[in-house]
C-alpha positions in Angstrom: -48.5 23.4 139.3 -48.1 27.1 138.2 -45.0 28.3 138.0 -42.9 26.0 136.1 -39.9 26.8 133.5 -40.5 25.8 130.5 -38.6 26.7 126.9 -40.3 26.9 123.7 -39.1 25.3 121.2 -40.3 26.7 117.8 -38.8 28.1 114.1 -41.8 30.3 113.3 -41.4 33.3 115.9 -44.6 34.5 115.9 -46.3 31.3 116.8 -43.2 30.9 119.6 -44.3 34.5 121.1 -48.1 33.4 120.5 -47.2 30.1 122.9 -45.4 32.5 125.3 -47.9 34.5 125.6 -50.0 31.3 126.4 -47.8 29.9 128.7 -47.0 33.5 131.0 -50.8 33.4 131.1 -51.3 30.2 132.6 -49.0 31.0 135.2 -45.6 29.3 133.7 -42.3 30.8 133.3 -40.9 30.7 130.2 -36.8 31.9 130.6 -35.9 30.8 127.1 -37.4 30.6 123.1 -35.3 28.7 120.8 -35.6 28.1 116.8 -32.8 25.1 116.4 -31.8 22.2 117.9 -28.6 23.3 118.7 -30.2 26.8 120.6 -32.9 24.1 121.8 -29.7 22.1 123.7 -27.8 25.6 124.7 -31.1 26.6 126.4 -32.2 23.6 128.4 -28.5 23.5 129.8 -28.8 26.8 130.5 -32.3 27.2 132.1 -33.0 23.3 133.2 -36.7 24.0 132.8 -39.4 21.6 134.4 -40.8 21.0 130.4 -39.8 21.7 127.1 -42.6 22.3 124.7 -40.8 21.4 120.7 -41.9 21.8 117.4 -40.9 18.9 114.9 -39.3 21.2 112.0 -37.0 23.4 112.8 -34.3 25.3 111.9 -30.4 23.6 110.8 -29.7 20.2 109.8 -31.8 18.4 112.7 -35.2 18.4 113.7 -37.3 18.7 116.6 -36.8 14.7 117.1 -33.3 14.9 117.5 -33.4 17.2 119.6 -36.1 16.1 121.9 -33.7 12.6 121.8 -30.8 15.0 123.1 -32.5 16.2 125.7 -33.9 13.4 126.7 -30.4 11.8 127.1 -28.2 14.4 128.5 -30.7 16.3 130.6 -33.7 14.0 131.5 -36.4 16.6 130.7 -39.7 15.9 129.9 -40.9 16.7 126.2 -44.2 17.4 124.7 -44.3 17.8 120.9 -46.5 20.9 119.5 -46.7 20.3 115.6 -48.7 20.1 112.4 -46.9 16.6 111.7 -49.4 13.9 112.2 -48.3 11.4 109.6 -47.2 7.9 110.6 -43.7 8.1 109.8 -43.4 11.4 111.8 -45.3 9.8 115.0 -43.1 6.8 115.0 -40.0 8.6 115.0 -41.5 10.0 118.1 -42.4 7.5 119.7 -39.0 6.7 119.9 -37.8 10.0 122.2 -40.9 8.8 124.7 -42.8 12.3 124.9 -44.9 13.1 127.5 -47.3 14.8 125.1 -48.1 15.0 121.6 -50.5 18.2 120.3 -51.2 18.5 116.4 -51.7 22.3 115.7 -53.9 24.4 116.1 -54.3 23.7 119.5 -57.0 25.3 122.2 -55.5 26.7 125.3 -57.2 24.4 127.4 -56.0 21.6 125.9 -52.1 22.9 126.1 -52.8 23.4 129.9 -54.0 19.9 130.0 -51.1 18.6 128.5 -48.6 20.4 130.5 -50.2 19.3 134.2 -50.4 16.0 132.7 -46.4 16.2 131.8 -45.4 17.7 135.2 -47.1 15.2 137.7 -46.0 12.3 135.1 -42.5 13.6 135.7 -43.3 13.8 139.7 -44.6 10.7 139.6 -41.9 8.8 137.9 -39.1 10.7 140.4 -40.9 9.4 143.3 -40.6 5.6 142.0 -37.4 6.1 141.1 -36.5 7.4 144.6 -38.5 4.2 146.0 -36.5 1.9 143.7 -33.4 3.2 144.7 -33.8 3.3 148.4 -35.5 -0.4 148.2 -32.2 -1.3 146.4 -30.3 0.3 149.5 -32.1 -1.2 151.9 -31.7 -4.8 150.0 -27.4 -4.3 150.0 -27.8 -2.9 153.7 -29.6 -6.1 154.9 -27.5 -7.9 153.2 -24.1 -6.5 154.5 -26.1 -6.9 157.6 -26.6 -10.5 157.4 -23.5 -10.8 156.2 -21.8 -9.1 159.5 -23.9 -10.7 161.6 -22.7 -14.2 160.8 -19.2 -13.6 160.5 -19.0 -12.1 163.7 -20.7 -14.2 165.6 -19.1 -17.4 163.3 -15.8 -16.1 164.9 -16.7 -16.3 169.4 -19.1 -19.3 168.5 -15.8 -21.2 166.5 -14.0 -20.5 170.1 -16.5 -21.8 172.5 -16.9 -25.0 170.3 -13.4 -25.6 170.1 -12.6 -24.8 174.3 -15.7 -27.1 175.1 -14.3 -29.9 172.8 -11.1 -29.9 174.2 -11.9 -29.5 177.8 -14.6 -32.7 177.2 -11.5 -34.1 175.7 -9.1 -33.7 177.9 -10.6 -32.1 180.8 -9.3 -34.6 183.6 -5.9 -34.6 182.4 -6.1 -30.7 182.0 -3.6 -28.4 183.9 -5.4 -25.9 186.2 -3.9 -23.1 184.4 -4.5 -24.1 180.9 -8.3 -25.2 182.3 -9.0 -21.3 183.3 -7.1 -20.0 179.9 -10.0 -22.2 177.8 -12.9 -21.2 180.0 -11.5 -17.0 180.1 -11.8 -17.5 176.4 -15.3 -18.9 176.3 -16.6 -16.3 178.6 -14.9 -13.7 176.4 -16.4 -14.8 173.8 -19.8 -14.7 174.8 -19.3 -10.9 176.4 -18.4 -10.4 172.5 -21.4 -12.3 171.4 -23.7 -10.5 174.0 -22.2 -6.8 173.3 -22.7 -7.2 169.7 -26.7 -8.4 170.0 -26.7 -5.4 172.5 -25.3 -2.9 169.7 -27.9 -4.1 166.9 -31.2 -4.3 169.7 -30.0 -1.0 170.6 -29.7 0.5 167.0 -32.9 -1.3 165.8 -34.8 0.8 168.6 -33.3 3.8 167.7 -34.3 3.1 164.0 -37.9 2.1 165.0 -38.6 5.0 167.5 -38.6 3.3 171.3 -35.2 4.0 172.2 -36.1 7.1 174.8 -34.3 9.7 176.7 -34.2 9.5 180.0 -32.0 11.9 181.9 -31.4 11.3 185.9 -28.9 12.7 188.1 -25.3 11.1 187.6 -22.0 11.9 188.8 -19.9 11.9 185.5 -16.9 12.1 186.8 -17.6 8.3 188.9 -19.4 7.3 186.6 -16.6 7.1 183.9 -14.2 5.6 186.5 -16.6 2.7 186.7 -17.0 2.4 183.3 -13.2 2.5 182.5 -12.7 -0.4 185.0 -15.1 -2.2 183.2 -14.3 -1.6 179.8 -10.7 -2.8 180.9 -11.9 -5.5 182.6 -14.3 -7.3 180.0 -10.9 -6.4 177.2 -8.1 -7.8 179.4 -6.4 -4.2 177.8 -3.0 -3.7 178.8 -3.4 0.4 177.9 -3.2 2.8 180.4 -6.1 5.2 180.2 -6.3 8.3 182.3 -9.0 10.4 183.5 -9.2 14.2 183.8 -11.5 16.4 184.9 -12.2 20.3 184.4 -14.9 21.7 186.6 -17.9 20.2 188.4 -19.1 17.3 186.6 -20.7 15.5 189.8 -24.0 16.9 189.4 -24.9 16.7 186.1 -28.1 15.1 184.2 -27.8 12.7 181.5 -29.4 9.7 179.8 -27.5 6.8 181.8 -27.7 4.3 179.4 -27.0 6.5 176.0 -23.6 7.2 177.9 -23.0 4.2 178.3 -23.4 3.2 174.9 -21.6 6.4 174.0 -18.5 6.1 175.8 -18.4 2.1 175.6 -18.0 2.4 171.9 -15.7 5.3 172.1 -12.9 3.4 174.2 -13.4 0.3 172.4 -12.3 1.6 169.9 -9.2 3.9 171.3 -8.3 0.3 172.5 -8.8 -1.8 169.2 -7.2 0.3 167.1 -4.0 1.3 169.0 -1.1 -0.6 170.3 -1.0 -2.7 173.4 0.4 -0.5 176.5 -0.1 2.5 174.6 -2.0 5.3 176.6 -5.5 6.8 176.2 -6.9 9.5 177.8 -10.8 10.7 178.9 -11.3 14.2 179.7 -14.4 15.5 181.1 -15.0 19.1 180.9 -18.4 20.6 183.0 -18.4 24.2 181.3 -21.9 26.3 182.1 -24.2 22.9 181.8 -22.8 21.8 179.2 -20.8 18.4 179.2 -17.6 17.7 177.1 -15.9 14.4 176.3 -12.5 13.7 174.8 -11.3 10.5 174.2 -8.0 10.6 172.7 -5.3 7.3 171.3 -2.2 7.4 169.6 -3.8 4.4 167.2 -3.7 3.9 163.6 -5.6 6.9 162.9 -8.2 7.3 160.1 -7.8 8.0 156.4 -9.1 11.1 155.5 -11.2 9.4 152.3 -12.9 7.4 155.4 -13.5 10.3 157.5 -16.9 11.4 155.8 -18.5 7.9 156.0 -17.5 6.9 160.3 -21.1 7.3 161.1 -22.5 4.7 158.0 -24.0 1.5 159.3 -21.2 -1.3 158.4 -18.1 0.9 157.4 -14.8 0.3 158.2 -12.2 2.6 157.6 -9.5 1.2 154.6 -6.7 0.6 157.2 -8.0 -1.8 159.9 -6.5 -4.7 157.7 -7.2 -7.4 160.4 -8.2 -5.9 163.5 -12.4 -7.7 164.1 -15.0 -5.4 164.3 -18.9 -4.8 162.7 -18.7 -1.0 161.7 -22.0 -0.6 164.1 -19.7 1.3 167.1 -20.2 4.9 165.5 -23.2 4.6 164.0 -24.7 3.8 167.3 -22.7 6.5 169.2 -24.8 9.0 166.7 -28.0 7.9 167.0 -27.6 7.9 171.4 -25.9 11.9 170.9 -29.1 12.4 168.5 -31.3 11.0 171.1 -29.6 13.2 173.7 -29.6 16.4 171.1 -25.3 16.0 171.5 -22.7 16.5 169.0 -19.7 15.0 167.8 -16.4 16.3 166.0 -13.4 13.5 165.3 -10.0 14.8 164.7 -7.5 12.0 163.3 -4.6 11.4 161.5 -3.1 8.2 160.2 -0.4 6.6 162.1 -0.9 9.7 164.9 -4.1 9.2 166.4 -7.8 10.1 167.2 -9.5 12.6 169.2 -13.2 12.2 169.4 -14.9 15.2 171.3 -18.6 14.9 172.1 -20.9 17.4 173.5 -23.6 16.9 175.3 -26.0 19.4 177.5 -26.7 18.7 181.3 -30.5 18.8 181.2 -31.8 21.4 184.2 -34.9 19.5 184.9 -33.2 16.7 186.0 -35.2 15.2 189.5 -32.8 15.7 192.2 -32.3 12.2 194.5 -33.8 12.7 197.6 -30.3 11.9 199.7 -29.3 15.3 197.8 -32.8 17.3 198.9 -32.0 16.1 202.8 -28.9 17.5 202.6 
């Protein structure tokens, strides 16, 4: 692990540029010498070496201890003591600091270098648990929020269907016609919900564990989000007017059919959720030099710009949604299809103006042609 910073710590200078000389030998880098605990802290802020080699007595009112204790606390460095103090009292005060090394001078060079490797992988070592601690502690709070999300939403289309099939058992022969097809419309909405949501986390955990694939075939964009806009309107019984436009050619291009689906799905979805009813949307498709560009844009609620660096985090919501139902799983899954499909996203929104989410995606040129198209 050649190559290392590490500052010397030590009064007598001759036996600091003795250790130098040691250290540049062995292949370390040594940016810094100091003689007090005060230089000792100026240094390691100054440097932030890998190690910091300290000698007990030193120069001013406090000792090698202290500082090692300083260091220890404000900078998380790793100390090994180099000293002639050996007694008990010494050793137990430094115990206290928790080196990673304690040498009694005179010392061998071998045993120095010994000492240092031992310090350094100690110190990798203990980074990588706390890395593993700390995304195990994550992953706890994101299963949780899962499990969390997971039974509220479905809590809420399952409360819905049990209360329309009581009623219609209830009163089901005395039941006008009208109010008969309101209860079983609701059911049947609330199972689409049911059924898109499972859909949304199947399709995320296959991203996450590697089978979600990308496969591109020919598709006419342009009819393709027609039928998808009728649909999307359909399933939300929306009252908002969304229009389509269309720049260029964009009837022979070659995408991954379902990861547009998904994409675009969650992208109106939300233009609808989070903007008034009769308000309009619009989807614009742009076909420029095999590349394909989509721009949904609503005059919604917008999203605060605190939210704006977290829209593509499992389970966030932004702060203003107040009421309106929802999972935070839309974006993060639009993300992982564009990744999939090597595509990009920029989102452009203000509070109480609007959204505009532009994704890019490239028309892959190996697409197989459909044999009606080679007959032609």
């Amino acid at each position: 692990m050649a190559g290392e910073k590490i500052v010397v710590v030590e009064d007598e200078r001759v036996v600091a540029r003795d250790i130098e000389k040691r250290l540049l030998q062995l292949g370390y880098a040594v940016p810094a010498i100091a003689s007090s605990a005060d230089e000792a802290l100026q240094k390691v802020a100054e440097h932030h070496p890998d190690l910091v080699l300290m000698d007990i007595q030193l120069w001013g009112e406090a000792d090698g201890i202290e500082a090692a204790e300083a260091i220890r606390v404000n900078f998380d460095i790793p100390v090994i003591y180099l000293t002639a103090y050996a007694d008990e009292a010494t050793l137990q005060r430094a115990k206290v600091t928790e080196p990673f090394g304690y040498i009694i001078k005179p010392f061998d060079e071998r045993e120095l270098h010994v000492a240092i490797e031992v310090a350094l992988r100690r110190r990798l070592a203990e980074a990588a648990i706390r890395v593993a601690l700390e995304k195990e502690q994550e992953l706890r709070e994101l299963k949780s929020r899962f499990w969390s999300m997971f039974a509220h939403e479905f809590r809420t289309p399952m409360t819905s269907i049990l209360s329309c099939a009581q009623v219609m058992e209830q009163y089901g022969n005395t039941m006008p016609e009208a109010r008969r097809r309101e209860y079983l419309y609701l059911i049947q909405s609330s199972i689409r919900s049911m059924d898109n949501l499972l859909n949304d986390i199947l399709t995320i955990a296959r991203a996450e564990g590697g089978s979600l694939e990308f496969s591109p075939t020919f598709l006419n964009l342009e009819q393709f989000c027609r039928e998808l806009v009728e649909e999307i309107q359909f399933i939300s019984d929306s009252t908002h007017s969304i229009t389509i436009t269309t720049q260029g050619n964009c009837a022979n291009t070659c995408l991954d059919k379902k990861l547009l689906w998904h994409i675009l799905s969650n992208l109106l979805s939300n233009a609808i959720k989070y903007s008034a009813h009769g308000s309009s949307i619009t989807l614009e498709l742009s076909c420029p030099n095999g590349d394909v560009v989509l721009t949904v844009t609503d005059v919604g609620i917008g999203i605060p710009p605190e939210d704006q660096p977290h829209l593509f985090e499992p389970f966030h919501r932004a702060s203003n949604v107040g009421t309106v139902p929802g999972t935070g799983l839309g974006l993060t899954l639009v993300k992982k299809c564009l990744d999939l499909h090597g595509g990009h996203i920029q989102v452009n929104s203000t509070p109480g103006q609007g959204t505009t989410v532009t994704v890019r995606l490239h028309s892959n040129s190996s697409c197989p042609i459909p044999e009606q198209m080679q007959n032609r």
